[in-house]
N, C-alpha and C positions, 0 to 999 in steps of 0.2 A: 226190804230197804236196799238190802245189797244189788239186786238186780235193778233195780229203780236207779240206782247212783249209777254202774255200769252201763247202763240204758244210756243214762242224760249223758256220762262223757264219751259214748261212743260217739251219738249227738252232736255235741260240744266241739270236736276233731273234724268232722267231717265227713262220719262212715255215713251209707244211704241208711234211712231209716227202715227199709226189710232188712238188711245185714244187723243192723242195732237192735233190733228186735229180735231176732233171732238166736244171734249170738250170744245174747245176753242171758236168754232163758234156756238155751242150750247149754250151756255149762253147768246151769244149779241143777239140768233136768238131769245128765248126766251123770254128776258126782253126788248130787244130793239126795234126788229122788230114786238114781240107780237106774234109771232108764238107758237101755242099750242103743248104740247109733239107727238100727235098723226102727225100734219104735218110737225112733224120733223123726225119721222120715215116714213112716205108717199115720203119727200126727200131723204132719205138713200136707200128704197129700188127702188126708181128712177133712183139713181147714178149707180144701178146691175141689174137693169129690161132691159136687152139688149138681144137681140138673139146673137150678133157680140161677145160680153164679154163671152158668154158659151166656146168660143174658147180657154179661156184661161186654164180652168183642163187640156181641153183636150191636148193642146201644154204640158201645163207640167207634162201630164201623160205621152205622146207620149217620150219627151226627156228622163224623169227616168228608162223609158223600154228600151229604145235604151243606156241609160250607164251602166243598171244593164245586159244587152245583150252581152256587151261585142263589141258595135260598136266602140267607142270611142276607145279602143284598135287598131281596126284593121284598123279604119284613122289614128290613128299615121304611125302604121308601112307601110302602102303606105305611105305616105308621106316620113317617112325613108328613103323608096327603093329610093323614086323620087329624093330627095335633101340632104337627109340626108349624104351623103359620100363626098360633098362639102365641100370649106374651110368656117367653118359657119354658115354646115347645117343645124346643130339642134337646133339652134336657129328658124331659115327659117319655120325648121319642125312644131314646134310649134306654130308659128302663122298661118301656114295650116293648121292643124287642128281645131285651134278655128276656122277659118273663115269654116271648112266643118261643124262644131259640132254646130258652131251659126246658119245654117241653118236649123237643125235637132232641134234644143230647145227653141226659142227663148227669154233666158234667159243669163243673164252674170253669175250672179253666178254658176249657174249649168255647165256654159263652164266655168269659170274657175278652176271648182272642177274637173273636166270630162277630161279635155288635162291638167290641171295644176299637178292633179293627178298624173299624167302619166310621164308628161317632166321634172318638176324641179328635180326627182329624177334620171333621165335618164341624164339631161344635168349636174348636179353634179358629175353621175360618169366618164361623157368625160371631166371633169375636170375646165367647167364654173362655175365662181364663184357663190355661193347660192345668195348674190345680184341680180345680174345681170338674173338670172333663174325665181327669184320671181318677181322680176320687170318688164320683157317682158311676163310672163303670166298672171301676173294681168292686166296688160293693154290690153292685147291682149285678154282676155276675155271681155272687152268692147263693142268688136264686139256684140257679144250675142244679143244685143237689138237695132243693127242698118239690120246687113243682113237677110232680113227677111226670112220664116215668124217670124217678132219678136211682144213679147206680149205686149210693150210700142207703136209702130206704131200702132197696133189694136184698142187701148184704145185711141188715140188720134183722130183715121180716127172715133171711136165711140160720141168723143166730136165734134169734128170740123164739123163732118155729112160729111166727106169726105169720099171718095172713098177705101175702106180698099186694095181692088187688088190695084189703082193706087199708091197707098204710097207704097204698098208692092212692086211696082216696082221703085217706086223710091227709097227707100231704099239699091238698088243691087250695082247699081255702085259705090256710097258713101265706102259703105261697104267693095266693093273691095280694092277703090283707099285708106284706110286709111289700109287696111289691107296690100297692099303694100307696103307703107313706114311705118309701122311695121316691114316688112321682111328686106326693103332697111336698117333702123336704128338699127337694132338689129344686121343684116351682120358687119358693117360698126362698131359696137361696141365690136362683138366678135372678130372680127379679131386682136385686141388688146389682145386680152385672151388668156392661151396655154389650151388647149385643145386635145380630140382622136377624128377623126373623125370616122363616122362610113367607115366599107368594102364598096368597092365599088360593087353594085350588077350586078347579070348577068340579061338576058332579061328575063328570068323563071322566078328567084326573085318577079321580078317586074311586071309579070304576073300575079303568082299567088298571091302577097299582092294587087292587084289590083281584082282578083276573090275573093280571101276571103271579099274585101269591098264594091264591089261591092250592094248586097243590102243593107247595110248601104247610099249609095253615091244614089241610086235611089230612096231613101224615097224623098228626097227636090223636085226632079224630077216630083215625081207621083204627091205631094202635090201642089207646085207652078205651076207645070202646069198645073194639076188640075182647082184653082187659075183661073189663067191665061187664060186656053180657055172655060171659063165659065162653064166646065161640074160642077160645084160645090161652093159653097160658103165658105168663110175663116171658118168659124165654121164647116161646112158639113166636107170639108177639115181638123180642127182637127180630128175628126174622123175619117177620114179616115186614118189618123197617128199612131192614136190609135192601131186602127186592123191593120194596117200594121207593124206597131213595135212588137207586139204581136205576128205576123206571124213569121214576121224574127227572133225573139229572142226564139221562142218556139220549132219553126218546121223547124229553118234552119240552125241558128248558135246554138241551144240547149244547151246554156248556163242560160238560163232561167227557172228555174223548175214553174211547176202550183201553186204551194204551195207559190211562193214568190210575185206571183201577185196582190194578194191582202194586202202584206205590203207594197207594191211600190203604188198601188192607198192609203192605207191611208197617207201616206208620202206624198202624191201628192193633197189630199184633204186638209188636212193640212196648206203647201203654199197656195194651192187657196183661201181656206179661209179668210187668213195674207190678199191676195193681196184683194181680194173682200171686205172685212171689212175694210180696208184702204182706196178702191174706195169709199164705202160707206159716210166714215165719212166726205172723203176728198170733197165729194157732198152737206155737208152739209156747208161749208165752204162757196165752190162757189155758194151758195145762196144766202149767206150769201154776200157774196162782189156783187152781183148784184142787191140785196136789195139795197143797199148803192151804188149804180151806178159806184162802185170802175171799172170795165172797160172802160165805157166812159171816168171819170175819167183819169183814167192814159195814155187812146190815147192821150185827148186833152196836157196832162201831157207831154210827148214823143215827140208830133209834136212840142211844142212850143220851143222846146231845140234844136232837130233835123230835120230838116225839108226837108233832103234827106234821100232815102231810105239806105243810105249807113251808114247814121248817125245813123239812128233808129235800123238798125241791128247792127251794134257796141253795142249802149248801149241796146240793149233786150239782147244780146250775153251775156257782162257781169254779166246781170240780173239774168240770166237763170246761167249759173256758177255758179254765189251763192246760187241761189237756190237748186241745185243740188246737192251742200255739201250738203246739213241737212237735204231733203226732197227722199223721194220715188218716183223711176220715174211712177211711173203710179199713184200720190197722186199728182205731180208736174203737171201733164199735166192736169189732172182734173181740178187743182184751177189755172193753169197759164194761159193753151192754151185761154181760154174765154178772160181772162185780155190784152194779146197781138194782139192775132188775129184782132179787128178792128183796131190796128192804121199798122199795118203791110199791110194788105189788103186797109186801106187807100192810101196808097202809092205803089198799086200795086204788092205786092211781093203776087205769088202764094202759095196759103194756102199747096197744097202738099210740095212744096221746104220748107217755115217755117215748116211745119210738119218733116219732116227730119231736116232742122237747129234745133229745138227743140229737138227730140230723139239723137241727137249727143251731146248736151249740155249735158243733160243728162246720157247720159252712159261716159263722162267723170266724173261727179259725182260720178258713181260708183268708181272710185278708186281715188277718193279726202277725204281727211279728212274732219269734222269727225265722217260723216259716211256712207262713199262709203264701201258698202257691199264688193266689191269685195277684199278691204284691208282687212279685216277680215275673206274673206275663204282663200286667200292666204297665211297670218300669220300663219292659223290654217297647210297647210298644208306643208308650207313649218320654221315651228319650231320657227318662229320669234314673237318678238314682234308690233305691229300695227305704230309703230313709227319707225320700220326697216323697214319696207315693203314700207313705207310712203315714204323715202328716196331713196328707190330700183325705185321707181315708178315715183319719179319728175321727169329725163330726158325723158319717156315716156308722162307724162301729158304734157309737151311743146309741142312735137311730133305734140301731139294730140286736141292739142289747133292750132297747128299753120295748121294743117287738117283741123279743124273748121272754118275757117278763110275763106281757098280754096274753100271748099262747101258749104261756104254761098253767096260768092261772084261770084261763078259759077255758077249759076241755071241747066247749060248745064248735070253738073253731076247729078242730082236729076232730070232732067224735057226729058231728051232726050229719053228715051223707052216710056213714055206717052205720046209725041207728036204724 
C-alpha cells in the first residue's frame, strides 16, 4: 500500500511515470528488501535484456517512415474512394484507416496523429461537428495497440513467456470486431449530423487510390505473414519493416528525401527510449511485489470473492480499467500481467485470450482520463482542450467498454486462428 500511495503522488505532482515507478519501488527494494543499488540496476537492465523487446524501435521506426512517407495519406484516400461517398462515410473512412495504419505501427498515438491528422480536418470541412470528429478519432486510434503487429502484445507475449506470433494472431479478430462497431456507431451517430458527402467515384478512381496504396497495404502482409509462416521472427520482422518502409518511401512514393532519415530515427530513438526506460523502472517494481508475494497474494485475494471464472474476469476487468487511467500500457503489463496471471490461469482462462483481455483494457486507457495519451494528441490536433476531447470521447469509451465485455466472454474471438 505504501508504495501504491507514493506511486499515485509521485503521479499526482507531476514526476513522468518511469521516474514514479521506479522510485517508488526503489526505496522499499532497497531498505526493505535489502537489495543493494548494483542489483537493482542488474533488475532494470533484465526488465530490457530481451531479443523480443529489440522489436520495439524497430516497429516505431518502421511506422514514423511510413507517416513521413506519405502512406497514411494514400489509406485515407482508398478508403475515401471505398466508402467515402456513403451517407456517413467519412466517418466509416476514418476508422479504416486507423484499423489499416494500426497494422503498419503498432502504436495508438502515432495512429492517432497519422489518420487523426488527416480526417478531423477533412470531416470538419463535410461539415461534422469538431466534437464528434475528435471523439471517433481518438478512440479509434485505440485500435493502434490491439491489431497487431502491436508493441503492447509484444511486451506481454515477452512477460507471460507466451507465444508473441500466437497473441499476434489472436489480436486480429478482436481488432476487427471493435473496429467494426466503431464504424457501426459512428454511422449511426453521424447520420444525425448534416454533412457533404464525398463524389461518388468511378472504377479508375478507385483503381488507381488502390495502386497508389498498394505498397503501403503490403507492408502488414510481408511482415505478418512473414510472422506467421515462420520465415522470420517478430524482431527479425521489425526489420524487415524497417527496410521495407525505407524502400517504399525512398524509391517509390519519393516523398521521403535521405536527408530526413535520420531525423525520423532520432525522433524514433527518442520514444524508444521513453518506452524502454519505463519497461526498465516498471521491472523494478514487479520485483519488488514478488519480493512481497504480492501475486500469490492477490489470486488467493480474487478467488476468495470470485470463485467463477466469470467473476474473476469481471473484477480483473475493472481492475485493469483503473489501472489503465494513470499507468503506461507497456509499464501496466510489466507490473500487472505477473499479479493476475496465476489466479486467471487458476481457473483455466487461456493466457493468450487474457493477454488480449489485458491489451484491450488497456488501450481503453489510452483515451480515458487522466492520462490516456491519446486525449492529449487529439486536443493538440484538433485545437481543444483535454476536458473537450474527454467529453467528445465518453460515448466512444462505453462503445468500447461494452467490446471488452464481448471479447472476454468469447474466447472464440481471440482463440479461433490459434486453434
Amino acid at each position: 500500500m505504501l508504495v501504491l500511495v507514493l506511486f499515485g503522488l509521485l503521479l499526482t505532482i507531476g514526476v513522468p511515470i518511469g521516474i514514479s515507478t521506479g522510485f517508488s519501488a526503489l526505496l522499499f527494494m532497497q531498505f526493505e528488501a535489502g537489495r543493494s543499488p548494483s542489483a537493482i540496476v542488474q533488475a532494470m537492465f533484465s526488465g530490457v535484456d530481451s531479443f523480443a523487446l529489440m522489436a520495439i524501435p524497430f516497429f516505431i521506426f518502421a511506422g514514423d517512415i511510413m507517416l513521413k512517407g506519405g502512406v497514411s495519406r494514400r489509406l485515407i484516400e482508398l478508403a475515401k474512394k471505398l466508402v467515402g461517398w456513403t451517407k456517413g462515410g467519412l466517418p466509416v473512412t476514418g476508422v479504416l484507416s486507423s484499423m489499416f495504419f494500426a497494422a503498419l505501427s503498432g502504436s495508438s498515438p502515432a495512429t492517432v496523429a497519422a489518420i487523426g491528422g488527416i480526417m478531423i480536418p477533412s470531416m470538419e470541412e463535410a461539415k461534422y461537428t469538431k466534437q464528434f470528429s475528435v471523439g471517433l478519432m481518438c478512440a479509434s486510434g485505440s485500435l493502434g495497440i490491439i491489431i497487431p503487429p502491436s508493441i503492447t502484445l509484444l511486451v506481454y507475449g515477452v512477460v507471460a513467456e507466451e507465444s508473441i506470433s500466437r497473441l499476434f494472431l489472436a489480436g486480429i479478430f478482436p481488432g476487427i470486431f471493435i473496429g467494426l462497431i466503431l464504424i457501426i456507431v459512428g454511422y449511426i451517430i453521424s447520420r444525425k449530423q448534416p454533412y457533404i458527402a464525398e463524389p461518388f467515384p468511378s472504377m479508375i478512381q478507385i483503381a488507381r487510390a488502390f495502386r497508389k496504396s498498394f505498397w503501403g497495404l503490403m507492408m502488414p502482409v510481408i511482415v505478418l505473414g512473414g510472422i506467421y509462416s515462420g520465415a522470420f521472427t517478430p524482431t527479425e520482422a521489425a526489420a524487415v519493416a524497417v527496410a521495407y518502409s525505407l524502400f517504399v518511401s525512398l524509391f517509390i512514393y519519393k516523398e521521403l528525401k535521405l536527408s530526413e532519415v535520420l531525423l525520423i530515427a532520432k525522433k524514433s530513438v527518442t520514444i524508444s527510449a521513453v518506452i524502454m526506460f519505463i519497461i526498465a523502472n516498471a521491472k523494478i517494481l514487479s520485483r519488488y511485489l514478488t519480493f512481497r508475494m504480492v501475486p500469490t497474494q492477490l489470486a488467493e485475494l480474487i478467488l476468495q470473492y470470485a470463485t467463477t471464472p466469470v467473476g474473476v474476469l469481471i473484477m480483473i476487468n475493472i481492475l485493469l480499467l483503473l489501472f489503465g487511467m494513470i499507468m503506461d500500457p507497456s509499464a501496466a503489463v510489466i507490473i500487472l500481467a505477473p499479479l493476475f496471471l496465476p489466479a486467471v490461469t487458476a481457473l483455466g482462462v487461456d493466457p493468450i485470450h487474457f493477454g488480449v483481455i489485458m491489451i484491450v483494457n488497456l488501450a481503453i486507457g489510452m483515451v480515458t482520463p487522466p492520462f490516456g495519451l491519446n486525449l492529449y494528441v487529439a486536443a493538440g490536433i484538433g485545437k481543444m482542450s483535454v476536458a473537450q476531447v474527454t467529453r467528445a470521447v465518453f460515448p466512444f469509451i462505453i462503445v468500447l467498454i461494452a467490446a471488452l465485455f464481448i471479447i472476454t466472454f468469447v474466447p472464440a474471438l481471440s482463440l479461433t486462428l490459434i486453434r
